[in-house]
N, C-alpha and C positions, 0 to 999 in steps of 0.2 A: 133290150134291143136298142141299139144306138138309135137317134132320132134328131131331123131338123139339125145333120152334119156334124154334130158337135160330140164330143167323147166325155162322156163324165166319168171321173176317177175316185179313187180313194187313195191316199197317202196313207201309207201303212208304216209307221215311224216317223216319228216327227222330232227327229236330231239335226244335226248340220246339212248335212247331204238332202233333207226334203225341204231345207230353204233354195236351197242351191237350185233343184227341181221347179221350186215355185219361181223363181224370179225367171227361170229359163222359158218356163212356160207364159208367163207373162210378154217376154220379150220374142218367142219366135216358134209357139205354139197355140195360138188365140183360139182356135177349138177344142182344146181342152178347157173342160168347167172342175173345178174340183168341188165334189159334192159332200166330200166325207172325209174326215182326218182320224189316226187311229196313233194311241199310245198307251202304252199301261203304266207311263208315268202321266197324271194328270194335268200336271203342271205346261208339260212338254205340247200334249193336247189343245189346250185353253189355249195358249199362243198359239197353234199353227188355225184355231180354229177362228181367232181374231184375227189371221194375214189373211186370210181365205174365205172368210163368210161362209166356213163349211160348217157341219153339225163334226162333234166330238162322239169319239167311238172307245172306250177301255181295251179294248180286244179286238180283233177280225172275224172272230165269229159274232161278236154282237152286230158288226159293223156290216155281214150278210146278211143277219138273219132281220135287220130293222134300215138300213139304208138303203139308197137308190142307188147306183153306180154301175158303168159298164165294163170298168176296167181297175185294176190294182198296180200300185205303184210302190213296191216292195222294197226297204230300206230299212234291213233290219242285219241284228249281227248273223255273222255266216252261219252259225249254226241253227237260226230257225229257218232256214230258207226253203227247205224242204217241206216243212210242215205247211209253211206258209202258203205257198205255190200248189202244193196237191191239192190244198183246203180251196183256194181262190179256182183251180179248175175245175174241182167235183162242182165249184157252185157256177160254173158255163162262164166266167171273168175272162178277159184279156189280159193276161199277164206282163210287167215290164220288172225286172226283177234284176235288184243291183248285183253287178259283177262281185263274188265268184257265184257262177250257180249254185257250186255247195260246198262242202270241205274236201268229197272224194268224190271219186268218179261214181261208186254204187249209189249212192244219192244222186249223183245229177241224173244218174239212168233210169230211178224212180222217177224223178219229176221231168224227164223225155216222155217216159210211157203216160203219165197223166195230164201231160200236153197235148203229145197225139190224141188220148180218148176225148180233150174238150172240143178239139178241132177249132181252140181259138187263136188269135194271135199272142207267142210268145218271143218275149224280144230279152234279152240279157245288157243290160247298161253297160255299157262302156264307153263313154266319154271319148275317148282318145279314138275311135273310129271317125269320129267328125271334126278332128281338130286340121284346119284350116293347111295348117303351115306343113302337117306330115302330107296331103294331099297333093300341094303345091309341089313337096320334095319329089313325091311321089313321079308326078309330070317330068321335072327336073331328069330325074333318071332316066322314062322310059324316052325321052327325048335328046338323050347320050350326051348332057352337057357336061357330065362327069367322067364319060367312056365307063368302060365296063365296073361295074363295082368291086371292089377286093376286099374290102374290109369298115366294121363301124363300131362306134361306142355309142353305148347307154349308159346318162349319168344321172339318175334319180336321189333326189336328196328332200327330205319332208322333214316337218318338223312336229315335236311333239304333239302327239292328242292333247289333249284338255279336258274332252267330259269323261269323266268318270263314275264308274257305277254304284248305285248306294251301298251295295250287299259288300264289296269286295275293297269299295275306296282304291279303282285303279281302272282304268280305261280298257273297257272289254275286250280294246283287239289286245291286251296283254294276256289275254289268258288264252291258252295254247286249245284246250278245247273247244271254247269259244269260236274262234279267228281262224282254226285247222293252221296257224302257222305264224307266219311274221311279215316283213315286209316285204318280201317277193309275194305271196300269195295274194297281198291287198294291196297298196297303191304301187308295188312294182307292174301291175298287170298292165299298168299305165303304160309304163316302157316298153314290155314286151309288145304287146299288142301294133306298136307302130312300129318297131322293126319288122314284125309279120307281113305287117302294109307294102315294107320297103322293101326287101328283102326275102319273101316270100316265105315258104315253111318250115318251122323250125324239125331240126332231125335231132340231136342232142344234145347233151351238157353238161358240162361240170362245175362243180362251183365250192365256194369255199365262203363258210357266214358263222356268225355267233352274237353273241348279245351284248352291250355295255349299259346298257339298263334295268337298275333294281327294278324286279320283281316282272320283268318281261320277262314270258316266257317261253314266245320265237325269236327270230330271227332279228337283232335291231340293224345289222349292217352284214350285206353281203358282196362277195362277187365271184363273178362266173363265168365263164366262155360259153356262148350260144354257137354250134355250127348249123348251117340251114342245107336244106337239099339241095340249093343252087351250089354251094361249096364254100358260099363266103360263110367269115366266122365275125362275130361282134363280139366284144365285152360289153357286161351287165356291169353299172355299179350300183349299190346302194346304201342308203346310208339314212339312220332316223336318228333326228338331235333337236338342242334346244339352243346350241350352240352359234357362233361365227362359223360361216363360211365363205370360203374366197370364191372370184367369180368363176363359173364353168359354165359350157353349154349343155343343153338334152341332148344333143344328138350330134357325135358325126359320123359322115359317111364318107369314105375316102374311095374313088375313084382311078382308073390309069391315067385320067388326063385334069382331074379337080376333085374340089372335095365340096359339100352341104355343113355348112356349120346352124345349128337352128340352138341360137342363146335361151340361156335359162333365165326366168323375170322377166317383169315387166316392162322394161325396155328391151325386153331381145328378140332380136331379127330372125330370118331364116336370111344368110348370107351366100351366094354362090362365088365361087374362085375356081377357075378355069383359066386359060392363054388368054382366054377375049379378056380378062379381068382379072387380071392375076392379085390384083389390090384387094378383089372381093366386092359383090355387088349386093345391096341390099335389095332383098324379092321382095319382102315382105314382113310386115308386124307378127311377131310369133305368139304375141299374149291375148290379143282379143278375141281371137276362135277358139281358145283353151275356154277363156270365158263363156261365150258364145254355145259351146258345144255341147253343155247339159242343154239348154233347151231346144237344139239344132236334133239329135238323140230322140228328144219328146217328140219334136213336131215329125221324125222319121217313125215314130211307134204309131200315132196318131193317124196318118196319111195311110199308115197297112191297115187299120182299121178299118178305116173310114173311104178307102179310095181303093183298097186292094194292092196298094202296092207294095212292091217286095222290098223287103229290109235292108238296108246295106250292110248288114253282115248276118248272117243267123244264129240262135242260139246253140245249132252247135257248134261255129265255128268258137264261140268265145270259151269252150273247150282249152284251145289251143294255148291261152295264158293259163288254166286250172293247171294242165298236163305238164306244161316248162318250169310252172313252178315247183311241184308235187316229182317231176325228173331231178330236178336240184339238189330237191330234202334227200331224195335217195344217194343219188354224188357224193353228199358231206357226211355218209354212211360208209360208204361204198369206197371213195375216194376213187373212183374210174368217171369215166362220161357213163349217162344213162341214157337209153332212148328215149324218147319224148311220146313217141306215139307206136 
């Protein structure tokens, strides 16, 4: 039972992404306590359990069956997500479970049904629902500084993993069973998800992807036409390297009377251009809410706990990047658009 306002959690992986959590939380989640840290590398453990002053757990089930905690913070590769999630709700946890919910859709509809039976709060991470500058664009549009929208790009570009697994000597999101796919399924969902914001819902897609990297075995670089049921169409780009790359932005959005340019890095703006400014005006710093927004995320999972309030997006809406990436794999099969939903 929560107690004295405050949410204690358990970090269930203790890789990159549960520093990322920890510092967000630190910076703009202050009622989360983290009580309990879990790794079945020991090593990975020990540190998060000396950033944290939590007790260290081998498993999720040791970490039920002997620690305190009233919620799970699931950060683990896609393919245990499932297991992880049913196990965290038979034992009555709050669940906050990094994006993708699972690799297919019959998995995420296991772990819907033993959501519903815990009746607790279940939140799907996604980062890019709180990032500042899509918001802002957001506003931009519905306040016609661009007039009607007709058209945008997505231009996603990451760079190498780094940790690598002991067994395989290759970084887990390269294994196809692992990962359920490539880089549209895992940090493209980044981009998808804020055209959803911008643009509303997606209807289909085609797309065209392959790999330039030994021993990956999704997708390293893709791209695609998204059409949305409003009628505009965006291109997807994307692209995993360890290479140079020249400057681009995330996002544009072209409008009948202006466009949203929102730069990529850490000096990039969200820039509006319109008549009133045809030069281009700077709105806004585009990198510090990117930052900002793992812990922005927590404190909104936190607050549904603790306060009752409703999520800004719900776990099944984050659905809707699973489905647009899983419509693409079929596309580069199929070579037609596929439906999305």
């Amino acid at each position: 039972m929560v107690e004295n306002n405050a949410l204690t959690m358990a970090l269930v992986g203790c890789g990159n992404i549960a520093r990322a959590h920890w510092r967000g939380m630190r910076a703009h989640a202050p009622r989360i306590r983290v009580t309990a840290v879990v790794d079945s590398d020991p090593d990975n453990a020990a540190s998060m359990s000396e950033r944290t002053g939590a007790v260290a757990y081998s498993s999720l089930s040791e970490a039920l069956a002997k620690g305190s905690f009233d919620a799970v913070d699931l950060m683990l590769p896609h393919d245990l997500h499932e297991e992880a999630a049913v196990q965290a709700f038979a034992a009555g946890k709050h669940v906050l479970l990094e994006k993708p919910m699972a690799i297919d859709l019959a998995a995420c509809e296991r772990i819907m049904v033993a959501a519903n039976a815990a009746k607790t709060v279940f939140m799907i991470a996604e980062q890019a629902q709180y990032w500042t500058d899509i918001k802002r664009a957001r506003d931009l549009i519905n306040e016609g500084l661009i007039g009607k929208v007709v058209m945008a790009r997505a231009c996603f570009y990451d760079p190498l993993p780094t940790r690598k697994t002991k067994e395989r000597g290759v970084p887990w999101r390269f294994n196809l069973a692992r990962a359920g796919g490539g880089i549209c399924i895992d940090g493209g969902a980044h981009w998808i998800r804020p055209l959803r914001m911008l643009l509303g819902e997606v209807s289909e897609v085609i797309a065209s992807m392959g790999t330039h990297i030994a021993k990956m075995e999704g997708e390293s670089w893709a791209q695609a036409l998204i059409r949305f049921d409003s009628g505009v169409t965006a291109s997807f780009h994307a692209f995993l390297g360890g290479g140079t790359m020249a400057p681009t932005e995330d996002f544009r959005i072209t409008g009948t009377t202006g466009e949203i340019v929102i730069e990529h890095g850490r000096d990039g703006r969200l820039i509006l251009f319109n008549d009133e400014d045809p030069e281009g005006v700077s709105i806004m710093d585009a990198f510090q809410g990117k930052v900002d927004s793992y812990g922005l995320e927590l404190e909104d999972f936190a607050s549904a706990v603790l306060d009752s309030k409703t999520l800004e997006a719900s776990a099944e809406y984050s659905l809707g990047e699973l489905r647009t990436a899983l419509a693409m794999y079929r596309s580069v099969e199929s070579r037609n658009w596929e439906r999305v939903w």
